[in-house]
C-alpha positions in Angstrom: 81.9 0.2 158.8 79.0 -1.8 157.9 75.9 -1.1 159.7 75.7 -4.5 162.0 79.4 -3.9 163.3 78.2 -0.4 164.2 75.3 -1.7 166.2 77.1 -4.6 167.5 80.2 -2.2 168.9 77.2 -0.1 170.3 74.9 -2.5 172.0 77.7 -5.5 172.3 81.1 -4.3 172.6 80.9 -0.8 174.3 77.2 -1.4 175.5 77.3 -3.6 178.1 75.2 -6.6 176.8 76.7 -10.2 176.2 76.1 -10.9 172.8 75.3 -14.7 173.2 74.0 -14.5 176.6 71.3 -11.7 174.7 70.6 -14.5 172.0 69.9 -17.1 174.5 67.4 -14.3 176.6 65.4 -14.0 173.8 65.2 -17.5 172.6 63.7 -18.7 176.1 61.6 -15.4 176.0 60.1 -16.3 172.7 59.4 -20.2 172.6 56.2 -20.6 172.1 55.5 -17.5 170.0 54.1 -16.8 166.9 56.9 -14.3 166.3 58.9 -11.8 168.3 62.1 -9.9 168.5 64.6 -7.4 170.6 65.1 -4.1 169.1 67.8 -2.7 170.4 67.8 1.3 169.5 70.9 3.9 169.9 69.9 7.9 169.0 71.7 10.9 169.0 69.5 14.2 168.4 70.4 17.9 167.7 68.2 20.7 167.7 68.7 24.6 167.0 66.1 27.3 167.1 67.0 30.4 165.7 64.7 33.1 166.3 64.3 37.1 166.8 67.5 37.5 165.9 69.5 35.2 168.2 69.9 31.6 168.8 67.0 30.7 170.6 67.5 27.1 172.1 70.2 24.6 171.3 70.0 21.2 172.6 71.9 17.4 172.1 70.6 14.3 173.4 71.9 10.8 173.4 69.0 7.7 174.1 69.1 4.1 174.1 66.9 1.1 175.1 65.2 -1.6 173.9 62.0 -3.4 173.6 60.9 -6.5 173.4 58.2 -8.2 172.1 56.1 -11.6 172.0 53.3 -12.3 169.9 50.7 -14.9 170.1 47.7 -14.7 167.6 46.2 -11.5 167.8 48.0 -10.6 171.4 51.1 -9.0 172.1 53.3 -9.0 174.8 55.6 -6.1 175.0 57.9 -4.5 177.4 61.2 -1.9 177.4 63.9 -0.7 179.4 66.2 2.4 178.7 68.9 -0.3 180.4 71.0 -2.5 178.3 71.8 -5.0 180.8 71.2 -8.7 181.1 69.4 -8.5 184.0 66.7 -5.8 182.0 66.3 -8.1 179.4 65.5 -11.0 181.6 62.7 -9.2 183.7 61.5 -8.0 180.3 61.4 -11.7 178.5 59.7 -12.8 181.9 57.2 -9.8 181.6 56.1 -10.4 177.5 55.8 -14.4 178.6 52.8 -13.5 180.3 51.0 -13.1 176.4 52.1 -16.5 175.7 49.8 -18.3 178.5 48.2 -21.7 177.0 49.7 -20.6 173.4 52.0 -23.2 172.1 53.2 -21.5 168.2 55.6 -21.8 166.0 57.8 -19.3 165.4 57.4 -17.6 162.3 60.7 -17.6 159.9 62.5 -14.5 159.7 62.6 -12.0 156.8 64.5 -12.5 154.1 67.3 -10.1 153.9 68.8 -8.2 151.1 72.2 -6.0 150.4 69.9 -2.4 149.6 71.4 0.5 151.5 68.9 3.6 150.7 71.1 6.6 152.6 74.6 6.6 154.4 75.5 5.6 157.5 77.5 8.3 158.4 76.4 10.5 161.2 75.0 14.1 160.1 75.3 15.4 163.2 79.1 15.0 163.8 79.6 16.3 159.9 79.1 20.1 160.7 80.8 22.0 163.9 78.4 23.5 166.1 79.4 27.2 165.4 78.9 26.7 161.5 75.3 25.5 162.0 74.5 28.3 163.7 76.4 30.8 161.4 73.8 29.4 158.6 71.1 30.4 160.5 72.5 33.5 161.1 73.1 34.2 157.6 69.3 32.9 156.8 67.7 35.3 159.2 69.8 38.5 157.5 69.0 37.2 154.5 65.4 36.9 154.5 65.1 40.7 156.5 67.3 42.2 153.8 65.1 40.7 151.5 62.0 43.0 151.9 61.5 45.8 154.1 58.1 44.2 155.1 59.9 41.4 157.2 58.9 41.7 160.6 60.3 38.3 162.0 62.5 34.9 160.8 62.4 31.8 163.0 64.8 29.0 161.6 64.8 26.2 162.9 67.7 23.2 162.3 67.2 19.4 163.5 68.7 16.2 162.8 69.2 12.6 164.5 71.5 9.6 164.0 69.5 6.5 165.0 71.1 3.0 165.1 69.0 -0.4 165.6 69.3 -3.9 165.6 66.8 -6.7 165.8 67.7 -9.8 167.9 65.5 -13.1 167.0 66.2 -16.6 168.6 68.8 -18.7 166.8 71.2 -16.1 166.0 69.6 -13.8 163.6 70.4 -10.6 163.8 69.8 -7.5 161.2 70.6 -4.0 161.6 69.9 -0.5 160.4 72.0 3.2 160.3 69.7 6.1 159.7 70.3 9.7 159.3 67.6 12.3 159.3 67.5 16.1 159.1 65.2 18.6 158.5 65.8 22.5 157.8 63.0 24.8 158.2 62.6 28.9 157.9 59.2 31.2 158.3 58.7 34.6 158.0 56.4 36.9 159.5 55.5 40.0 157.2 53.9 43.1 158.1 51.6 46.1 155.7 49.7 48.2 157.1 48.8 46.5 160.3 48.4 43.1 159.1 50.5 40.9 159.2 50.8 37.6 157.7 52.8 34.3 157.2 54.8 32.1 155.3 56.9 29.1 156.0 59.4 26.4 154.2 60.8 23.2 155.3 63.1 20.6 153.8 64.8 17.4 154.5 65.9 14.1 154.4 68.0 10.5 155.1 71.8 12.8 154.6 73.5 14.8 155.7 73.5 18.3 157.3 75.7 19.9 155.1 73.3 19.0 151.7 70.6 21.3 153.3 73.5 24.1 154.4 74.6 25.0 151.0 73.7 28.4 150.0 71.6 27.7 147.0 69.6 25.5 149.7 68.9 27.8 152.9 68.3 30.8 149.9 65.6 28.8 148.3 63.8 28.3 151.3 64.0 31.8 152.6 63.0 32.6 149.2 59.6 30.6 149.7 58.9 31.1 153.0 59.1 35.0 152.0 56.7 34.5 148.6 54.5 32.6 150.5 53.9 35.2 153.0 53.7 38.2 150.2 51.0 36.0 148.6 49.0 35.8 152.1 49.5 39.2 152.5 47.7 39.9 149.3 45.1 37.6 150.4 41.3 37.9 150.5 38.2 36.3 151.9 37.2 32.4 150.5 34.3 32.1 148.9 33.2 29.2 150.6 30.4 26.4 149.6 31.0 22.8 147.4 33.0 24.2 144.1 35.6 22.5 141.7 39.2 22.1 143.8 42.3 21.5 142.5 45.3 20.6 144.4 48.9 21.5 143.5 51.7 19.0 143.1 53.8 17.4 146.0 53.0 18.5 149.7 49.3 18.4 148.9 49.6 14.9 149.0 49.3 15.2 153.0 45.9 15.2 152.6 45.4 11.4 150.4 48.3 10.4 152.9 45.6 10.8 156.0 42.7 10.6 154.6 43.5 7.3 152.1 46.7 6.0 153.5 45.8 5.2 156.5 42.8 3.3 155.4 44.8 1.2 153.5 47.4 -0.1 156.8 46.3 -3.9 157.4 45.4 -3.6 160.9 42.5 -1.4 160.2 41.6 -3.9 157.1 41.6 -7.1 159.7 39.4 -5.3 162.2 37.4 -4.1 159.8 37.7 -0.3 160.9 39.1 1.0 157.6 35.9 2.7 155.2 38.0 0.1 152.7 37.6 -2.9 154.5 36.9 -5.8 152.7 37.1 -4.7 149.2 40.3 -5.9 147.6 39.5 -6.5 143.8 36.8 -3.6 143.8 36.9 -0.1 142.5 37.4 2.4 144.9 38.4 5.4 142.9 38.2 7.3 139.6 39.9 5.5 136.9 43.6 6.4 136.4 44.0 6.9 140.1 47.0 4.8 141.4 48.7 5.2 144.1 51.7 3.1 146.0 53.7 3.1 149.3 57.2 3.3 148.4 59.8 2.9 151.0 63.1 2.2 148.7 63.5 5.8 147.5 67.3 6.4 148.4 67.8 9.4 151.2 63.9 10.5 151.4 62.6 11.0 154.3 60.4 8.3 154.8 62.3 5.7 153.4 63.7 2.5 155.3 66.7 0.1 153.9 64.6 -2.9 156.6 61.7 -1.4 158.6 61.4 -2.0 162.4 60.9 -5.5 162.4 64.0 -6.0 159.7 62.1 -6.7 156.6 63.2 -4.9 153.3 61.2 -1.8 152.0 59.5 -2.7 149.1 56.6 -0.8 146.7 53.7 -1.6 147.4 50.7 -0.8 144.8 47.7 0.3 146.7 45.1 1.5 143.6 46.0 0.9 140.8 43.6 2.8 138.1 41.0 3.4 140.8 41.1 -0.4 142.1 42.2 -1.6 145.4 44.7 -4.1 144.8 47.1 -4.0 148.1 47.7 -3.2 151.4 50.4 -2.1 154.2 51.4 -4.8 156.1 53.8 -5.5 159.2 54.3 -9.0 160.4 51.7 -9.4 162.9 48.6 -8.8 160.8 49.8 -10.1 157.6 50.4 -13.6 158.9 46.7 -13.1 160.4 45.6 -12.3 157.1 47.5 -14.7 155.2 49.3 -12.3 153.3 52.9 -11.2 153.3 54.6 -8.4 155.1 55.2 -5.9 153.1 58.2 -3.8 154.8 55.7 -1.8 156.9 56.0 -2.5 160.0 57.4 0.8 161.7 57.6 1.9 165.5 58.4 5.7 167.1 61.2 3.8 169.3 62.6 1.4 171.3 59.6 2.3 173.6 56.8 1.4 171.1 55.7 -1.5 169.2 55.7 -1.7 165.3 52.3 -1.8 163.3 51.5 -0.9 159.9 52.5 2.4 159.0 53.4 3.9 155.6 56.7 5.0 154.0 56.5 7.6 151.5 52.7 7.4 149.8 52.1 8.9 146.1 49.4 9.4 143.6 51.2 8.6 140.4 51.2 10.8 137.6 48.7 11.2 134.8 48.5 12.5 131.0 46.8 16.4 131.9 49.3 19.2 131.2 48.9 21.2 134.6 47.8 24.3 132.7 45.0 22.0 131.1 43.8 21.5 134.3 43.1 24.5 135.6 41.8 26.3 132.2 39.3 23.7 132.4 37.2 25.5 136.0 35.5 27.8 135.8 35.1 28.5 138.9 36.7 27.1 142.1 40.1 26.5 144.7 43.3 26.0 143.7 45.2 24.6 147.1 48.7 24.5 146.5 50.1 24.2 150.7 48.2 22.9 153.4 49.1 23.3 157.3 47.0 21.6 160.0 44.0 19.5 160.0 42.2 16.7 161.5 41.0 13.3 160.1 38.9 10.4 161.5 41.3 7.1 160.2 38.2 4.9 160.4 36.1 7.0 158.3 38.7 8.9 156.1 36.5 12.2 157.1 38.8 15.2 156.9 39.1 19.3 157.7 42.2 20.3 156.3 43.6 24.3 156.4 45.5 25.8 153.4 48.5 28.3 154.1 48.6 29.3 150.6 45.3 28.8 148.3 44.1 30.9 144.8 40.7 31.7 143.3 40.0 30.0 139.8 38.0 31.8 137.7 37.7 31.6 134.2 40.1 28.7 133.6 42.7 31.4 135.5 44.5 31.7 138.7 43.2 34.4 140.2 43.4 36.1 144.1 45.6 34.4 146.7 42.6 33.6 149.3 42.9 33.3 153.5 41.3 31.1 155.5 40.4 28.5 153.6 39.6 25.0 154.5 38.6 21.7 153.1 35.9 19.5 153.8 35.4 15.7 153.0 36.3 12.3 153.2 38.8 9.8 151.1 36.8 7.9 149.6 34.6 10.6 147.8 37.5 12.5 147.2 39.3 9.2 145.4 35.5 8.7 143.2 35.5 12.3 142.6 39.0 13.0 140.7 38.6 13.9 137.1 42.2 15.2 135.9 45.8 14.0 136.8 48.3 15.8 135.8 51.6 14.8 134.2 53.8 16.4 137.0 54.3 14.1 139.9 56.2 15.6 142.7 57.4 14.5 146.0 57.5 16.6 149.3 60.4 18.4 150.4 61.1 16.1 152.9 58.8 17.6 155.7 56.0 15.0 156.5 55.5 13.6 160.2 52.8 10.9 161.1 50.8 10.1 163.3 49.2 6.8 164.7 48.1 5.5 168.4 50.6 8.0 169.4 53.7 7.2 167.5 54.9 9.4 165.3 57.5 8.4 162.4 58.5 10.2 159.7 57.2 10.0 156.3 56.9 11.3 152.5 54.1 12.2 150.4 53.8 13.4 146.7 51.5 13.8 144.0 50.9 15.3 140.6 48.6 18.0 140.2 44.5 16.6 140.6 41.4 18.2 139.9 38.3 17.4 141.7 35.2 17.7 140.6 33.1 18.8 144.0 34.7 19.3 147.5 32.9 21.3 150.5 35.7 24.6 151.1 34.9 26.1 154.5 35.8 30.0 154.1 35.0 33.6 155.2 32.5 35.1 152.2 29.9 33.3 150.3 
């Protein structure tokens, strides 16, 4: 079933709304406005938590709603209801009327649609019965304890969703989106001594549950979740103070993702709040950095066949060889900046309203063998996982924590370090890059953003990079 007859049978047929009674609603809602639209959202969620031995917490939710939205120059008018009735959407197109007060617009032509379906539309959660999910995770907790004696505790942990929208603008345009996501994750707890220390795993993306049940799958994560938390075991202080830093392939990524990537959204570019407002066409980083926002990789996580307003994902160069050439875009601030939308416009739900957000944001590679790379510090970090941290957006200032982190010394990887953290902001980071390797990788399928309080789910990669000076905050000198 094609994905519009799924959300029409969902929202139309079995959900209680009049199909061209909802057209006409938001054609008298909307005239006058600069642009607009109903987004009509169905979810189902699943969640397991398998812990200490036993299954923790099992839950199953079902959501729906919409929201709807006016928008006239720089305001919006938005409001939602979890009720799909005609009588909800009338008191909601009265409500976002209110932005359109003395505003007489035009409304803005809708995007331009294309055929590209990036993941299924089958639903994950219906693929796999109950009892065999948890069965895995059973399996995945013996597993890791028979592993190594040292294992003192496995928490696995198995989500997924099924999310159906559809976007309603006047004159009968309608476009609509199916979208799978799950996510598999395992840590482990190890104990020597007295101390004990941690390592964790996580994997995902736009499929299905059972491409991340497979045995070879579940092992492999065990397996790293385990090696991580031997290496932190074996861990030592961080010498701390500015020194060389090279970060690993993939994951590390996070950290350009927050404190580049959201510099480069358009609504921080129009209000002039991004550390890169304003310099399109200049150099911003070291030569041979590039990076782009990609949202048309098929079944990653952050990918998007249309993105919350219906336009198609496209890629989107950002830097290209250390020059700012392009920016994220939704709708609203593109047509303020007389640009283009550029498939970012994204939203947490029916309950939110979309702005620029990205999709799934790499460095691309570069020529340095990653062995090349690190034979050429002498002395410095080598930050291969990272866990929490905290960025400013605006300034691209950033403290980020590693969960798994090695000495360099002598053009070697030596001593797994603990505690280490890094210090800096984007834009030095971006002048300060010397080597790029020839390794590009993506993330596992793990990353979660966040932005005004939405969250959305998102991909990073990278190859390895070395750069040149970055403050590490540790525990020895």
């Amino acid at each position: 079933m094609s994905d519009i007859l799924t959300a029409d049978r969902l929202f139309f047929t079995d959900g209680g709304l009049d199909r061209q009674r909802t057209e006409e609603l938001v054609g008298t809602a909307l005239g006058g406005a600069d642009d607009g639209e109903l987004f009509l959202e169905y979810r189902q969620a699943e969640s397991l938590v398998f812990d200490d031995g036993r299954l923790k917490s099992a839950s199953f939710d079902t959501d729906q709603g919409f929201g709807l939205r006016a928008v006239a120059g720089e305001a919006t008018g938005y409001a939602h209801s979890t009720s799909l009735s005609e009588e909800a959407v009338k008191r909601a197109g009265e409500t976002v009327r209110a932005a359109l007060a003395n505003h007489d617009g035009a409304l803005a032509l809708p995007p331009v649609g294309t055929n590209a379906a990036l993941y299924s539309s089958d639903n994950p959660l219906a693929g796999v019965p109950f009892a065999e999910k948890v069965g895995v995770l059973a399996a995945i907790d013996a597993y890791a304890r028979a592993k190594d004696e040292r294992v003192r505790q496995v928490s696995v942990s198995l989500a997924g969703e099924w999310r159906v929208v559809e976007i309603v603008r006047p004159n009968a345009d309608r476009v609509a989106d199916v979208r799978p996501l799950v996510r598999l994750n395992v840590s482990v707890v190890v104990e020597r001594d007295g101390r004990q220390e941690s390592g964790s795993y996580g994997t995902g993306g736009r499929t299905a549950f059972a491409d991340f049940l497979r045995p070879e799958t579940w092992r492999f994560a065990a397996d790293e979740a385990l090696r991580q938390a031997l290496v932190n075991l074996d861990s030592v202080d961080t010498p701390a103070g500015e020194m060389v830093v090279v970060l690993g392939p993939g994951w590390p990524g996070i950290l350009l993702h927050e404190a580049i990537g959201h510099g480069l959204e358009g609504d921080f570019h129009r209000k002039k709040t991004s550390a890169f407002a304003g310099r399109i066409g200049e150099r911003i980083g070291a030569p041979g950095v590039s990076i782009v926002d990609d949202g048309t990789l098929p079944s990653r996580r952050g990918s998007l066949s249309i993105d919350d307003e219906g336009t198609p994902s496209q890629r989107t160069m950002l830097i290209e060889d250390g020059v700012l050439v392009g920016l994220m875009q939704d709708r609203q601030n593109s047509r303020l900046m007389g640009s283009s939308s550029t498939g970012n416009g994204r939203r947490q739900s029916f309950a939110h309203r979309p702005m620029p957000r990205m999709t799934n944001t790499c460095m691309l590679a570069g020529a340095h063998d990653p062995g090349e790379i690190i034979a050429s510090v002498e002395r410095g970090l080598y930050a291969v996982s990272f866990g929490g941290g905290q960025v400013d957006i605006t300034s691209g200032k950033f403290v980020f924590s590693c969960t798994e982190a090695y000495k360099i010394e002598g053009g070697r990887i030596g001593a797994p370090v603990k505690g280490a953290t890094l210090i800096g902001d984007g834009a030095t980071v971006l002048r300060r890059v010397s080597m790029i390797g020839n390794d590009l990788q993506l993330d596992p399928g793990i990353g979660t953003c966040g932005k005004d309080g939405q969250g959305v789910p998102v991909g990073v990669g990278q190859p390895t990079l070395r750069i040149d000076a970055l403050t590490v905050g540790g525990t020895s000198v």
